[in-house]
Structure formats: structure tokens, C-alpha cells
C-alpha positions as CSV (number, residue, x, y, z in Angstrom):
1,X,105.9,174.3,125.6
2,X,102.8,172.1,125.4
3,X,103.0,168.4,126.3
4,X,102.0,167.2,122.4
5,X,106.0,168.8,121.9
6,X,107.1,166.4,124.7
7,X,105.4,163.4,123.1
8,X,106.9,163.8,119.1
9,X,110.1,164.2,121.2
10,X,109.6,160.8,123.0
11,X,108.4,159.0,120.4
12,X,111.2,160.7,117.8
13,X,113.8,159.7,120.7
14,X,112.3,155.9,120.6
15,X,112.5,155.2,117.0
16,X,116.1,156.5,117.1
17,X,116.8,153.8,120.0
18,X,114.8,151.2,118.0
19,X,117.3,151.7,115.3
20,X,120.3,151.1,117.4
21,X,119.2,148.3,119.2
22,X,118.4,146.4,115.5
23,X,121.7,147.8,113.9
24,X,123.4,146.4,117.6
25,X,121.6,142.9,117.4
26,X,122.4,142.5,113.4
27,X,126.0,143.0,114.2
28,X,126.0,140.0,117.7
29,X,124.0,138.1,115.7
30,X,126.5,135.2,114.6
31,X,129.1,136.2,117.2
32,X,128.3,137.4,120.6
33,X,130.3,140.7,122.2
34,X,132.5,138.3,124.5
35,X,133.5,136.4,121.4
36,X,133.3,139.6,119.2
37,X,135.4,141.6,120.4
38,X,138.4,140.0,121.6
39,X,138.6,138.5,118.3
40,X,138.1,141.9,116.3
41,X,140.8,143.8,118.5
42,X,143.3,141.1,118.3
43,X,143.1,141.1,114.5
44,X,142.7,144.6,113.6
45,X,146.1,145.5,115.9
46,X,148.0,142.5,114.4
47,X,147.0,144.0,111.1
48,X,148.1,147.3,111.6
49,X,151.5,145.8,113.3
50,X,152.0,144.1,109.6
51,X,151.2,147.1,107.3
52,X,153.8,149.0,109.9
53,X,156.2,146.9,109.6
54,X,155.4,146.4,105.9
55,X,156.1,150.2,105.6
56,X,159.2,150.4,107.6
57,X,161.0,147.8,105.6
58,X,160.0,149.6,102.4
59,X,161.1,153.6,103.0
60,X,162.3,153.2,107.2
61,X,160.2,155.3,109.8
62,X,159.0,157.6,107.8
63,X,157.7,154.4,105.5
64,X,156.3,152.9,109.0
65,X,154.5,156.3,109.9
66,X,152.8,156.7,106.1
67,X,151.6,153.0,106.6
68,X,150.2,153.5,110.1
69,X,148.2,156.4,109.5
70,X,146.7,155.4,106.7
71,X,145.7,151.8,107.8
72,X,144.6,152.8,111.1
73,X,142.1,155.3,109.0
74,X,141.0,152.6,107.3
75,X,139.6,150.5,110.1
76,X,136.6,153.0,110.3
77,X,136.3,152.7,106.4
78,X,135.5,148.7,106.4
79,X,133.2,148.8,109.2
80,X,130.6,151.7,107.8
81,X,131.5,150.5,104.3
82,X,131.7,146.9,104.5
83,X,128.5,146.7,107.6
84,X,127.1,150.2,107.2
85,X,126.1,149.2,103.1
86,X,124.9,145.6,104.1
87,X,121.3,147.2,106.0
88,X,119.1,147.2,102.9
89,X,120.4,143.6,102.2
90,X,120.1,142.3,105.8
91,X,116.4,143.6,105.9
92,X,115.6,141.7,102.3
93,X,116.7,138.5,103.9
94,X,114.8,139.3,106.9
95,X,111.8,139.5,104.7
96,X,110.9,143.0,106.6
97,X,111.8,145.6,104.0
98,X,108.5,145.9,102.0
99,X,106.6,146.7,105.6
100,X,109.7,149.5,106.3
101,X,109.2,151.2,103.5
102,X,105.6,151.2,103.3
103,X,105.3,152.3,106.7
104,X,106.1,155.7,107.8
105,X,110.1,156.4,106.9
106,X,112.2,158.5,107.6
107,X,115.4,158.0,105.0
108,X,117.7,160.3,108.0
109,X,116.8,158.2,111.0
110,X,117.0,154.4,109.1
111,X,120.4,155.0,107.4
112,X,122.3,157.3,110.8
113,X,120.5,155.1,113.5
114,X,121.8,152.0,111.7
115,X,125.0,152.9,110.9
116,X,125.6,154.4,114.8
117,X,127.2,151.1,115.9
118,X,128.7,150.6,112.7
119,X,130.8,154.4,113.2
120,X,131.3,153.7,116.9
121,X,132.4,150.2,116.0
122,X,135.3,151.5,113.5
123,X,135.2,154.6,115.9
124,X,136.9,152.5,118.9
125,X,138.5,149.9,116.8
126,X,140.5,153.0,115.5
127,X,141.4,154.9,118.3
128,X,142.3,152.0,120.4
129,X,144.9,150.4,117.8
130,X,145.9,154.2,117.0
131,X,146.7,155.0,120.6
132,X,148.5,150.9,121.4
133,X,150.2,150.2,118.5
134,X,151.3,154.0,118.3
135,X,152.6,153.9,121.9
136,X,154.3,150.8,121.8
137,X,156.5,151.3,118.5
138,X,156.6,154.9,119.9
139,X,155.5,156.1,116.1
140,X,155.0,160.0,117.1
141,X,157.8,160.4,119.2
142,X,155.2,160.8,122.2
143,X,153.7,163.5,120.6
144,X,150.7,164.1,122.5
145,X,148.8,166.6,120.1
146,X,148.4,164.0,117.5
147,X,146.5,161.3,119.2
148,X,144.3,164.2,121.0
149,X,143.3,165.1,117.4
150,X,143.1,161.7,115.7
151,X,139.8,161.1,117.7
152,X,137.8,164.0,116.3
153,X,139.6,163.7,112.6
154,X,138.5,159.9,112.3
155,X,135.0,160.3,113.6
156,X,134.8,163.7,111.2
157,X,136.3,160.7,108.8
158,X,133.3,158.2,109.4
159,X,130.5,160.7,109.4
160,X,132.3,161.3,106.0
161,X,131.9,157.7,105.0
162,X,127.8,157.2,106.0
163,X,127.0,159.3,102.9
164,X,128.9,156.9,100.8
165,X,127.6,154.2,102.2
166,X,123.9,156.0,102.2
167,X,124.4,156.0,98.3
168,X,125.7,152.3,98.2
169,X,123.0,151.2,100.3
170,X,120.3,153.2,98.2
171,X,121.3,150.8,95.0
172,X,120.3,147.8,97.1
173,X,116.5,148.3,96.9
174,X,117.1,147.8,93.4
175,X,119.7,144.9,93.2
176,X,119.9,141.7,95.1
177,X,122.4,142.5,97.4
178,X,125.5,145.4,97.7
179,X,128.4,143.2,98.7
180,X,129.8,143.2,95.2
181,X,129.4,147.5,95.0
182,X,130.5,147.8,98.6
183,X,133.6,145.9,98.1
184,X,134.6,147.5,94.7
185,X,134.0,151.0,96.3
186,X,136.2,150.2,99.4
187,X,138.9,149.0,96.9
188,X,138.4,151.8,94.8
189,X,139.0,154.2,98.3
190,X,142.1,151.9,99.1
191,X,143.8,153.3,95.2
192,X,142.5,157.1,95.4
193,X,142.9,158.0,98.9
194,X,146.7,157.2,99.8
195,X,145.8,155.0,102.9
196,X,149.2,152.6,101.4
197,X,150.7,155.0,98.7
198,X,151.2,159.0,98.5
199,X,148.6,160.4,96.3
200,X,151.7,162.0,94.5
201,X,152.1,158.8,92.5
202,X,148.9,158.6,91.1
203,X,148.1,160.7,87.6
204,X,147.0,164.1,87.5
205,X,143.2,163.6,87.0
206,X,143.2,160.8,89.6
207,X,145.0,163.1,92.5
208,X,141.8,165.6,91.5
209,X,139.2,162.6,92.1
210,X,140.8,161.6,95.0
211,X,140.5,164.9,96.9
212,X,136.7,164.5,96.4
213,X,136.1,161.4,98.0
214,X,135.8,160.9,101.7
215,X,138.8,159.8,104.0
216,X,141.4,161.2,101.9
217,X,141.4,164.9,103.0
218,X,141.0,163.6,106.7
219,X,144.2,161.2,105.7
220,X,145.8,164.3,104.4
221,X,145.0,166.0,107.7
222,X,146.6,163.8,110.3
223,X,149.4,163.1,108.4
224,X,150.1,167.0,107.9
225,X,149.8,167.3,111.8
226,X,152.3,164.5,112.1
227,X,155.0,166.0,109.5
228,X,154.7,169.9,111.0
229,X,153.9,168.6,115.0
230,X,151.5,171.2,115.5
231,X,148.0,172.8,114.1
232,X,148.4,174.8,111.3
233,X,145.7,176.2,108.4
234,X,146.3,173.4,106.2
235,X,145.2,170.9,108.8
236,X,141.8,172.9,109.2
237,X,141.0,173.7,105.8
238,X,141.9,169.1,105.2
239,X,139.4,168.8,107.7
240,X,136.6,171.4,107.0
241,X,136.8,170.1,103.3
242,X,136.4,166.4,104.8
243,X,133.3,167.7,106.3
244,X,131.8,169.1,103.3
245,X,132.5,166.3,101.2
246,X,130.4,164.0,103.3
247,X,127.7,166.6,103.8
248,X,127.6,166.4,100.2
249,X,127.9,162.3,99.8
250,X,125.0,162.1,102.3
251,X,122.6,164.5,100.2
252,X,123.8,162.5,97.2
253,X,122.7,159.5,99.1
254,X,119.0,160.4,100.1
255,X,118.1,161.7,96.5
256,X,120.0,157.8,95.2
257,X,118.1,155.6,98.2
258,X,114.2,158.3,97.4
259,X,115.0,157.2,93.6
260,X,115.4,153.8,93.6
261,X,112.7,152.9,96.2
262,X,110.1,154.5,93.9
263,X,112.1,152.1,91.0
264,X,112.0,149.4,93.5
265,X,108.1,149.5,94.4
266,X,107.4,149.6,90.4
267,X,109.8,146.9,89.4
268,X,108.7,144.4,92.9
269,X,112.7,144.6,94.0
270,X,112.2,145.0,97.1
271,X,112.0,141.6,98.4
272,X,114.4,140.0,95.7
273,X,117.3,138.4,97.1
């Protein structure tokens, strides 16, 4: 190979960097790591002790299970959803997007590289809360299969959730700001994907939507690991179709975020906020 290979690679390797080290300093911005993190831990587990409990008052341990698994899914879900969807608006207060755009970029790179501590945020958040809170109250039974195989369900789970947030992200060139879509979507997620409910409640045609939106197959997933206590077709087929979905959300999201930056540069949206 010659050395002009060597150098795209470098520089290609850079940018990626570049675009963790932003997305890292956007999220320590107001609170530093020491502060951070402490803080985010303690919450999120007291949270998750709650819904638990909350469960296991309503339908016993099986209640407590269904309420665990579900909430501790939906950790990863606020952080890409609620963070991963606020980049496009964090760069329009900045007053940098026009020169992003108009410089050379690349829709892939901007939307994964600054979503990589968003996914490892909810990532660890997840696991951690999975593997304490699940120990302690001794949820599984010490059933050591099923927290081996939450950690690559729930990170299948948030690459899922980057092309939904890609296409929530997208609408942002165009309007001021995607907290109000972000939070309608992640409510939306909350009634279709059975993170607090079984999707057996809900009507026909809304079972169908649900098992075309991301988390819910992955939900479906652990939670059929946890009834049978062992690996089985349906957990793989849950799982491959979790994949597919968000392969499928994150084309979706590219063709939304190439549209409405051609909309954007027409209408002069881009620095609106």
C-alpha cells in the first residue's frame, strides 16, 4: 500500500476523534465527570429500584422482572434520544452549523461520532444498574446467561436507536430546535414498545407498529431469555430483526437529515434558533 492510503486513513481516523471529543465536551459542559457521574448513577439505580418495586406491588416477581427489564432498556433510550437528537440544536446555538455544513460533511461520521458518548453513556448507565440492582434483589435467580447477554442485546438496542435519532435530528436543520419531537418520540416508544406494559394489551394494529420500531424486539429478546433461561431461535430471530430495524431507521435518517439541509440552505434555517 502506498503512503497517500496511510494519510486518508489518519486524517479519516482524526475527524472521527474530533467528533468524540466535541460530543464528550457538549455533554461536561454544565456538569463536570466528578459531579456527572455520581449524580447520574445514583439516580438512574434509584429509578429503576422504584419502577421494580412499582412492578412487584402490581403482579409480584414476575410484575418486578417485567418492570426491570423494560426500565433498565430504557436508560439507553433517553440518553441517544433525549442527547443523541439535541446535536443539530447545540451547534445552532453555538452559531457553527452554517460553516459544518458548508464545509466538507460527511452525514455517517457527524451523526455516529457524536452520538458515541451518547450510546456508551446509556451503554454503561445500563449495564451497571442491570448487573447492581439485578444482583441485589436477586431478580434472575443468579442466572448468569442473562446478564452475559444483556450487554450485546442493549448495545444492538442503541445502535438501533441512532437511526431514530438520525431522523429526529435531520428535522432540526429545518425547525428551531428538536426537544419538543424528541420528547414526543421517546413517549411515543414508552406506549408501543412494552418497556412498563405487555404489548399484548395494546390493539391489534398498534402491536404491528410496535414490532417496527427500535427497542421493542431487543425488549422482546431479553425478556424471552429470562422466561425460557436459555438461548433459543426466538431470542435470535428478536435480535437479528432489532438489527435490521435500525439499519433501516438509520438509512431513513440520512435521506431525512440530505433533504432538509438542501430545505434548510434555501429557506436560511440553519442558524434559526
Amino acid at each position: 500500500m502506498d503512503r497517500g492510503f496511510f494519510k486518508v486513513l489518519k486524517l479519516k481516523s482524526y475527524c472521527w476523534k474530533q467528533e468524540i471529543v466535541l460530543a464528550t465536551k457538549n455533554l461536561f459542559y454544565l456538569f463536570p465527570p466528578k459531579l456527572y457521574l455520581p449524580a447520574w448513577i445514583v439516580k438512574t439505580i434509584s429509578e429503576i429500584i422504584f419502577f421494580t418495586f412499582l412492578g412487584y406491588a402490581a403482579a409480584g416477581q414476575e410484575g418486578a422482572t417485567f418492570a426491570f427489564i423494560g426500565n433498565s432498556v430504557a436508560i439507553v433510550g433517553r440518553s441517544i434520544i433525549g442527547r443523541g437528537t439535541g446535536l443539530i440544536a447545540n451547534e445552532k446555538w453555538m452559531g457553527t452549523l452554517t460553516y459544518i455544513v458548508v464545509a466538507p460533511f460527511n452525514y455517517f461520521r457527524f451523526v455516529v461520532g457524536r452520538n458515541v458518548i451518547n450510546l456508551l453513556e446509556g451503554f454503561l448507565a445500563s449495564v451497571i444498574v442491570f448487573f447492581t440492582v439485578g444482583s441485589i434483589l436477586d431478580i434472575f435467580n443468579g442466572n448468569l446467561l442473562i446478564y452475559i447477554w444483556f450487554m450485546p442485546v442493549v448495545l444492538i438496542i442503541a445502535l438501533s436507536l441512532i437511526g431514530l435519532s438520525t431522523i429526529i435530528a435531520g428535522i432540526t436543520f429545518y425547525a428551531r430546535t428538536s426537544m419538543y419531537v424528541s420528547s414526543s418520540i421517546w413517549l411515543l416508544l414508552m406506549i408501543f414498545c412494552g418497556i412498563t406494559y405487555p404489548l399484548t394489551i395494546l390493539p391489534e394494529l398498534m402491536q404491528k407498529i410496535a414490532y417496527f420500531l427500535p427497542t421493542t424486539n431487543g425488549i422482546l429478546a431479553i425478556r424471552e431469555l429470562t422466561y425460557k433461561g436459555t438461548l433459543n431461535t426466538t431470542f435470535f430471530c428478536y435480535l437479528i430483526n432489532e438489527l435490521l430495524i435500525g439499519l433501516l431507521y438509520l438509512l431513513i435518517g440520512f435521506f431525512v437529515m440530505k433533504v432538509l439541509i438542501r430545505i434548510s440552505l434555501k429557506k436560511g434555517t440553519l442558524d434559526s434558533f
